[in-house]
The first five atom37 places (N, CA, C, CB, O) and aatype in JSON, in Angstrom:
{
  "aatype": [20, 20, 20, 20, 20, 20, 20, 20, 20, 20, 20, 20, 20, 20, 20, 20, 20, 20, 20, 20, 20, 20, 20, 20, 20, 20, 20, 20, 20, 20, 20, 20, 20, 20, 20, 20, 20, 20, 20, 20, 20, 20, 20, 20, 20, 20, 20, 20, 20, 20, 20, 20, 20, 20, 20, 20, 20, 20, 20, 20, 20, 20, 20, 20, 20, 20, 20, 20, 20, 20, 20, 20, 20, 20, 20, 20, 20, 20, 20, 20, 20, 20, 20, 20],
  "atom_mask": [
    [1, 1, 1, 1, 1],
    [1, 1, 1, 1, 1],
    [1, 1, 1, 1, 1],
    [1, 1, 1, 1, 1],
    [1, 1, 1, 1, 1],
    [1, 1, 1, 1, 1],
    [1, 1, 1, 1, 1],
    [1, 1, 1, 1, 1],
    [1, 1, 1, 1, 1],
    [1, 1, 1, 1, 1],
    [1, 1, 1, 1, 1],
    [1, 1, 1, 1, 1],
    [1, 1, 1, 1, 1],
    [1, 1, 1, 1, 1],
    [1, 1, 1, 1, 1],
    [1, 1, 1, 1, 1],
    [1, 1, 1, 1, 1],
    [1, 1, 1, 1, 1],
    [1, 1, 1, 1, 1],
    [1, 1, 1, 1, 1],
    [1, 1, 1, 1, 1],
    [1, 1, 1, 1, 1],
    [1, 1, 1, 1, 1],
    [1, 1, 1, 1, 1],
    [1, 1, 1, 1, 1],
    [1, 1, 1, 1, 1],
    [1, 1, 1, 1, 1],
    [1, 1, 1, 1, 1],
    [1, 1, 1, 1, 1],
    [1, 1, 1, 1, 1],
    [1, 1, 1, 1, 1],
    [1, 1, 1, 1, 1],
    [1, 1, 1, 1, 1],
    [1, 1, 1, 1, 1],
    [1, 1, 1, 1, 1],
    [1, 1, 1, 1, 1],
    [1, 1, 1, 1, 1],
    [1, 1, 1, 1, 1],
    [1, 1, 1, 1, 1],
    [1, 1, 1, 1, 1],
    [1, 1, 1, 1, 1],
    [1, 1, 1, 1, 1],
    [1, 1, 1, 1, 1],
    [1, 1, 1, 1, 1],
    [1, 1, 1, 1, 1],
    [1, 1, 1, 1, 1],
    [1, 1, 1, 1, 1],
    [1, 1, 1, 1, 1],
    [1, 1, 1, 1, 1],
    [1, 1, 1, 1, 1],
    [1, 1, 1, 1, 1],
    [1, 1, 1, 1, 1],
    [1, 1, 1, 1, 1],
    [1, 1, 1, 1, 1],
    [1, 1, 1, 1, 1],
    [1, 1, 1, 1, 1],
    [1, 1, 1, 1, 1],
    [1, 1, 1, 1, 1],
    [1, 1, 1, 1, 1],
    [1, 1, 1, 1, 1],
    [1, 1, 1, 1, 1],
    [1, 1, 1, 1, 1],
    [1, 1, 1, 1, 1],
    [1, 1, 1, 1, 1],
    [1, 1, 1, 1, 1],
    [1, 1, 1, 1, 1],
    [1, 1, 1, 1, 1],
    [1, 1, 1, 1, 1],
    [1, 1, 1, 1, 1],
    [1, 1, 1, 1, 1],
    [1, 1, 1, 1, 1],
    [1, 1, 1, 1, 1],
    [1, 1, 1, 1, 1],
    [1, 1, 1, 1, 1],
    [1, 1, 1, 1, 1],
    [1, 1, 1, 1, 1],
    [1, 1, 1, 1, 1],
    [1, 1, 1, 1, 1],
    [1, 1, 1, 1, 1],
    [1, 1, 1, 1, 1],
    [1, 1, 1, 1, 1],
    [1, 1, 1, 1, 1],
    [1, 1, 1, 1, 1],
    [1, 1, 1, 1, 1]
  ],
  "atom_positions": [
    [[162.08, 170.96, -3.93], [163.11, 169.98, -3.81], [164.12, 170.1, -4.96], [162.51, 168.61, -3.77], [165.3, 169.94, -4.65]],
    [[163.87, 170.31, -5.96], [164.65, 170.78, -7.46], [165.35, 171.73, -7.28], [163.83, 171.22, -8.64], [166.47, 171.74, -7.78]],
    [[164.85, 172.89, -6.47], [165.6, 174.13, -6.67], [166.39, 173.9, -5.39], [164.7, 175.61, -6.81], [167.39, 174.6, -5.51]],
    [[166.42, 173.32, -4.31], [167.46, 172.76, -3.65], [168.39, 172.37, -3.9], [167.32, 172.15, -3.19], [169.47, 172.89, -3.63]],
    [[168.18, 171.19, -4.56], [168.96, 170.02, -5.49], [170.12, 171.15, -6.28], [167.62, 168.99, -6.9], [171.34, 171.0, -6.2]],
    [[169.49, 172.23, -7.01], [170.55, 172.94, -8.09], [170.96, 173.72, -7.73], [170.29, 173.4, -9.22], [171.93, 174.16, -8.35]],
    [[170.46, 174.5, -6.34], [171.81, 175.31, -5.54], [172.64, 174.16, -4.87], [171.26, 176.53, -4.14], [173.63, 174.68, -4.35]],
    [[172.65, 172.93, -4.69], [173.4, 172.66, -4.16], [174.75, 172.2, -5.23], [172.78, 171.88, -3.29], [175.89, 171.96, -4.86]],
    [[174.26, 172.16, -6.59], [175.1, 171.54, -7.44], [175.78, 172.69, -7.78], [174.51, 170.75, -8.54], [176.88, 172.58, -8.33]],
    [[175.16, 174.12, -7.46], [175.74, 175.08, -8.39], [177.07, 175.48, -7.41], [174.58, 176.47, -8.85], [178.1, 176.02, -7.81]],
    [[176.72, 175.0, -5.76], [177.5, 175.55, -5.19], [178.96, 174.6, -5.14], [176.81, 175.91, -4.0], [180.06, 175.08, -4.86]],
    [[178.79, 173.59, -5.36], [179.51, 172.63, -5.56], [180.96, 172.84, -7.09], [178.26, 171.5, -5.75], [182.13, 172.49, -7.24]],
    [[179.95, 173.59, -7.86], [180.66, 173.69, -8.97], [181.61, 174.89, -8.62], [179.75, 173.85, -10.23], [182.83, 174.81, -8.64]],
    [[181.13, 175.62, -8.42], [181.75, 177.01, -7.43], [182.77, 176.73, -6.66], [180.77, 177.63, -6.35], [183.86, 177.17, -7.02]],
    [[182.7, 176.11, -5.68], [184.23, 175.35, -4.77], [184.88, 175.19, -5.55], [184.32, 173.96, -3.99], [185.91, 175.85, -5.66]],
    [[184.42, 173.96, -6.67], [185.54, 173.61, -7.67], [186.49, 174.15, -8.15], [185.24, 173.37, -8.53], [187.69, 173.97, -7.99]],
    [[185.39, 175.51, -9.35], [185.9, 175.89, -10.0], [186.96, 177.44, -8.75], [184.75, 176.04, -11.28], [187.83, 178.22, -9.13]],
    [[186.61, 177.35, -7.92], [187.62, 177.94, -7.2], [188.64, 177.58, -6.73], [187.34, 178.33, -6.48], [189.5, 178.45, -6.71]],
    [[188.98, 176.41, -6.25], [190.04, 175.13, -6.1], [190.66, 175.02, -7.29], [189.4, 173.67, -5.77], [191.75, 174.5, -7.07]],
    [[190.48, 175.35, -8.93], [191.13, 175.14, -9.53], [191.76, 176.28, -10.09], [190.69, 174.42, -10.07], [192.81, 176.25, -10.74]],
    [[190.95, 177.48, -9.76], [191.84, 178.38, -9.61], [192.64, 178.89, -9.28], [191.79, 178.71, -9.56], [193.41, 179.58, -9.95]],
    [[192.63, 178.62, -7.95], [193.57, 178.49, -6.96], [195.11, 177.85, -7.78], [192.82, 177.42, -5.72], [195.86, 178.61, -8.39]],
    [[195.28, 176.83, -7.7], [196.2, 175.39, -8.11], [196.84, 176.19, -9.54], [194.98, 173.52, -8.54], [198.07, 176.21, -9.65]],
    [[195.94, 176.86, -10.65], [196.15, 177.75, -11.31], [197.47, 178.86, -11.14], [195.04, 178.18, -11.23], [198.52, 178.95, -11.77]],
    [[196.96, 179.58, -10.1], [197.51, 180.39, -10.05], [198.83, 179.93, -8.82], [196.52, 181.47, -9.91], [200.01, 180.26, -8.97]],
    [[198.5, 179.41, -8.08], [199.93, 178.86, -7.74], [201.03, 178.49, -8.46], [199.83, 177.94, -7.2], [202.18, 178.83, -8.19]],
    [[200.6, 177.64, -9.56], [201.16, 176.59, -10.98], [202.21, 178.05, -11.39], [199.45, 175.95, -12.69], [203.42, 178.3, -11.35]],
    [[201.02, 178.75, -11.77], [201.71, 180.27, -12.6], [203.1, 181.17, -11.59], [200.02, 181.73, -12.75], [204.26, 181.47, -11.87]],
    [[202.22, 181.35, -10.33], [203.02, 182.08, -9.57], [204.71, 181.21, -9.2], [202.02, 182.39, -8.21], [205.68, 181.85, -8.79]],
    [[204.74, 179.67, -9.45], [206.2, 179.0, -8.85], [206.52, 179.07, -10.02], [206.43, 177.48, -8.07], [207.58, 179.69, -10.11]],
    [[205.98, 178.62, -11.36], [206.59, 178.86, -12.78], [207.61, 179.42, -12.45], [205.87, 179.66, -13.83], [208.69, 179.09, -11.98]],
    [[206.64, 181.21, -13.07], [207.34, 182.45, -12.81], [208.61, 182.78, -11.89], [206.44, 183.16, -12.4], [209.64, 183.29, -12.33]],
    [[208.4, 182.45, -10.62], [209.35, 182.72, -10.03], [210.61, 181.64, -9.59], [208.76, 183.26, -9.12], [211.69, 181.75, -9.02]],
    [[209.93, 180.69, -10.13], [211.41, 179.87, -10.37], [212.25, 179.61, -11.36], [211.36, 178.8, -10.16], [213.19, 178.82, -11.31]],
    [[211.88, 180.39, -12.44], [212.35, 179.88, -13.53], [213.52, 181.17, -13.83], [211.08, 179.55, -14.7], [214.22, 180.97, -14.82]],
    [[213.8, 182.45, -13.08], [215.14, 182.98, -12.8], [216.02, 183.08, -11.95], [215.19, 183.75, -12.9], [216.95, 183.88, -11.88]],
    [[215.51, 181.62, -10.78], [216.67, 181.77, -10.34], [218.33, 180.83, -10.53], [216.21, 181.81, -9.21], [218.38, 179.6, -10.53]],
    [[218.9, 181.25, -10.6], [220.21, 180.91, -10.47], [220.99, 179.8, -9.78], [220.58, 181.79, -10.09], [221.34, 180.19, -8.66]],
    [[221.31, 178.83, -9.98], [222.6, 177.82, -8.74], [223.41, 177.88, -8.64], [223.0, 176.7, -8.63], [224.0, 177.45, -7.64]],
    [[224.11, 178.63, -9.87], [225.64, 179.09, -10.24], [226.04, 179.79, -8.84], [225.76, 180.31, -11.72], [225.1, 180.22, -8.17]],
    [[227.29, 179.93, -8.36], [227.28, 180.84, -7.73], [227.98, 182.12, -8.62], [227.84, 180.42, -6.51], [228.21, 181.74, -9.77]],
    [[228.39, 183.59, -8.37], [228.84, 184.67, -8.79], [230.19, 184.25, -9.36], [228.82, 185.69, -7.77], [230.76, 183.3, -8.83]],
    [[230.66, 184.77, -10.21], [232.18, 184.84, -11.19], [232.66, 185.88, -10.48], [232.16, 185.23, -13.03], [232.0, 186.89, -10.22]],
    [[234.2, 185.64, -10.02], [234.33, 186.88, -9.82], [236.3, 186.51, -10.39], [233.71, 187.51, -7.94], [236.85, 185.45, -10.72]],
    [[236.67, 187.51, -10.31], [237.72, 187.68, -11.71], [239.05, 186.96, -10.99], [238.12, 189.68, -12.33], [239.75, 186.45, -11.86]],
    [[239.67, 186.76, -9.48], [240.05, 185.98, -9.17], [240.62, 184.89, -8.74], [239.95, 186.12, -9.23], [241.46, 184.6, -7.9]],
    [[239.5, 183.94, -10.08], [239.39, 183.14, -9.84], [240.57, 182.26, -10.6], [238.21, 183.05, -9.92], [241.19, 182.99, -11.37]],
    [[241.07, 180.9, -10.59], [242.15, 179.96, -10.69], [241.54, 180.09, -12.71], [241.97, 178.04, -9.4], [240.41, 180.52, -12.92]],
    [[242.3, 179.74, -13.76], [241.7, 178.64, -14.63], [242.71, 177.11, -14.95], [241.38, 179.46, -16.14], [242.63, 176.25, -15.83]],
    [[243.49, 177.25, -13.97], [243.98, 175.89, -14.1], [244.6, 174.93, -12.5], [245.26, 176.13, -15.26], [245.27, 175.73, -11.85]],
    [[244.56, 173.94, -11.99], [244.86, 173.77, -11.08], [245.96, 172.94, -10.74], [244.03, 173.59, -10.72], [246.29, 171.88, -11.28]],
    [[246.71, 173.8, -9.4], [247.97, 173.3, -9.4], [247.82, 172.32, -8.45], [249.04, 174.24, -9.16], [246.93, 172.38, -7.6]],
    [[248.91, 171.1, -8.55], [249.03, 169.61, -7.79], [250.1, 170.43, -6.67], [249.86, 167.94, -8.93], [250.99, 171.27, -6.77]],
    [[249.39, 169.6, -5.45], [250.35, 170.25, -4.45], [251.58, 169.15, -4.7], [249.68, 170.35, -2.66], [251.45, 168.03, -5.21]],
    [[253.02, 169.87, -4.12], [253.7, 169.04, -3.82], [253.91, 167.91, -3.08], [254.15, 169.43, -3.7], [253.3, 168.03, -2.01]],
    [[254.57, 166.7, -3.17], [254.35, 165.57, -2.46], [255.75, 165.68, -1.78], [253.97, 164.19, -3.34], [256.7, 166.43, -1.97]],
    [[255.48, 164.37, -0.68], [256.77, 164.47, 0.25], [257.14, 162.91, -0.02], [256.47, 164.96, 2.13], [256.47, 161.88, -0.07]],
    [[258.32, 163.19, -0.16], [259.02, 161.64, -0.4], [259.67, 161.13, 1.02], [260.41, 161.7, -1.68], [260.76, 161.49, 1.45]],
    [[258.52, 159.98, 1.83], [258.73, 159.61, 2.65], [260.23, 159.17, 2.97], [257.9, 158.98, 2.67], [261.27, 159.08, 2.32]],
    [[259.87, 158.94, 4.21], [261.57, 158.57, 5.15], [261.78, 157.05, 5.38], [261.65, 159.29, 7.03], [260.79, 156.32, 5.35]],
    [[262.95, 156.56, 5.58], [263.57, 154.86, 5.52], [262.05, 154.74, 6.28], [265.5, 154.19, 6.63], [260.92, 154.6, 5.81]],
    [[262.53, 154.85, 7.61], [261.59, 154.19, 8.47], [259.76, 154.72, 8.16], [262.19, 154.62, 10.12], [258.87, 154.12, 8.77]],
    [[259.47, 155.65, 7.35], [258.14, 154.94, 6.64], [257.68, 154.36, 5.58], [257.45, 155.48, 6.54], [256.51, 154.06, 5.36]],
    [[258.59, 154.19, 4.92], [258.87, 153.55, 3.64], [259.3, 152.02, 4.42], [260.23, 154.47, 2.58], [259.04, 151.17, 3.56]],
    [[259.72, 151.47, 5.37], [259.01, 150.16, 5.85], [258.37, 150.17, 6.99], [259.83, 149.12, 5.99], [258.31, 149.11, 7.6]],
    [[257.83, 151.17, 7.46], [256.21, 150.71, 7.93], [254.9, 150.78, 6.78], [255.7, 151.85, 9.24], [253.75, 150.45, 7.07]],
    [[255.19, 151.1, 5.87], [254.66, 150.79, 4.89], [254.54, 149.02, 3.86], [255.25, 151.81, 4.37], [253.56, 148.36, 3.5]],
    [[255.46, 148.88, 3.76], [256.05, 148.03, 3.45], [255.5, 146.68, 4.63], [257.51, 148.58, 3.36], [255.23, 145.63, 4.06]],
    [[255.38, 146.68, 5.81], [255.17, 145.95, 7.11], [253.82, 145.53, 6.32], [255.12, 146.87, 8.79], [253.47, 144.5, 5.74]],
    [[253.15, 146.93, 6.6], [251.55, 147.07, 6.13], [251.01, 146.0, 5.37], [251.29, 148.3, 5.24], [250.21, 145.09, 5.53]],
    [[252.05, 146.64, 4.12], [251.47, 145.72, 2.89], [251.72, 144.14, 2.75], [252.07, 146.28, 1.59], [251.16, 143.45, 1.89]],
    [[252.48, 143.73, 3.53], [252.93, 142.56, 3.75], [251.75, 141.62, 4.53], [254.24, 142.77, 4.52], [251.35, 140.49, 4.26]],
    [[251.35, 142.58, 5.61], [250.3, 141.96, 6.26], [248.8, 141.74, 5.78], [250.25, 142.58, 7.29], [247.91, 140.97, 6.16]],
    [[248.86, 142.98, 4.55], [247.48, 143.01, 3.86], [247.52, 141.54, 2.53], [247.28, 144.92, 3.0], [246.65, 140.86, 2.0]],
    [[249.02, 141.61, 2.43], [249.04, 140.8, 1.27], [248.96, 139.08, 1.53], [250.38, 141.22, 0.53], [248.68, 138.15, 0.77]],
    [[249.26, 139.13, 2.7], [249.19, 137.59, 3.2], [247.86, 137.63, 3.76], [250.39, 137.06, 4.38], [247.38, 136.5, 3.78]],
    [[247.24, 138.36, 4.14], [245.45, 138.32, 4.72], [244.59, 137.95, 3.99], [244.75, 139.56, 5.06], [243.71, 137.17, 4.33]],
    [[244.74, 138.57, 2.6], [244.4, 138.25, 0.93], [244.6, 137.2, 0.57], [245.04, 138.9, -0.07], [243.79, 136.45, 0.04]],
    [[245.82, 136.98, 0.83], [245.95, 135.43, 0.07], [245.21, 134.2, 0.92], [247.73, 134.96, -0.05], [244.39, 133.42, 0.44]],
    [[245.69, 134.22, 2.26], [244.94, 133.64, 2.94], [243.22, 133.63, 2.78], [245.39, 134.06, 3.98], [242.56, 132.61, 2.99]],
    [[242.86, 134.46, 2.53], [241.34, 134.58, 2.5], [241.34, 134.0, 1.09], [240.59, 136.21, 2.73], [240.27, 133.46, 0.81]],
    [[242.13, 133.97, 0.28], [241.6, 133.09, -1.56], [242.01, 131.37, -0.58], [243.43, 133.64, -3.87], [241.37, 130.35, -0.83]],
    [[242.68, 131.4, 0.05], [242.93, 129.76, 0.03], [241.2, 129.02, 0.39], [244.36, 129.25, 1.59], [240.59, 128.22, -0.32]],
    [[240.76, 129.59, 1.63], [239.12, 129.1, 1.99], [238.42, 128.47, 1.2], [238.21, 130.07, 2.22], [237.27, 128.15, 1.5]]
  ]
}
């Protein structure tokens, strides 16, 4: 019954210590191979080092007051909503 008892413990320890070997060497193997890769993407010569503002368009009468309509209606909606 004893020598039952201690193969069963020995085999037990055995799984273990193989399960942690395992986990081991996984640990090691993502380390390793994650630790060169890159997110950057490639430089390549190209490239801008300063950035230009596109030009703007200086709207026309008639959207310069449908604009104007807009804001009129947003601005009395506002106010109305502080009176409540």
């Amino acid at each position: 019954m004893f020598i039952n008892d201690n193969l069963q413990f020995s085999s037990i320890m055995n799984t273990k210590r193989n399960i942690i070997a395992i986990l081991v060497a996984v640990f090691v193997g993502a380390t390793l191979c994650g630790c060169s890769y890159n997110e950057l993407p490639p430089k390549t010569s190209d490239a801008s080092k300063s950035y230009i503002k596109p030009k703007g368009e200086i709207p026309t009468a008639a959207e310069r007051e449908e604009l104007k309509a807009i804001r009129a209606e947003y601005e009395a909606a506002v106010s109305a909503g502080k009176g409540k």
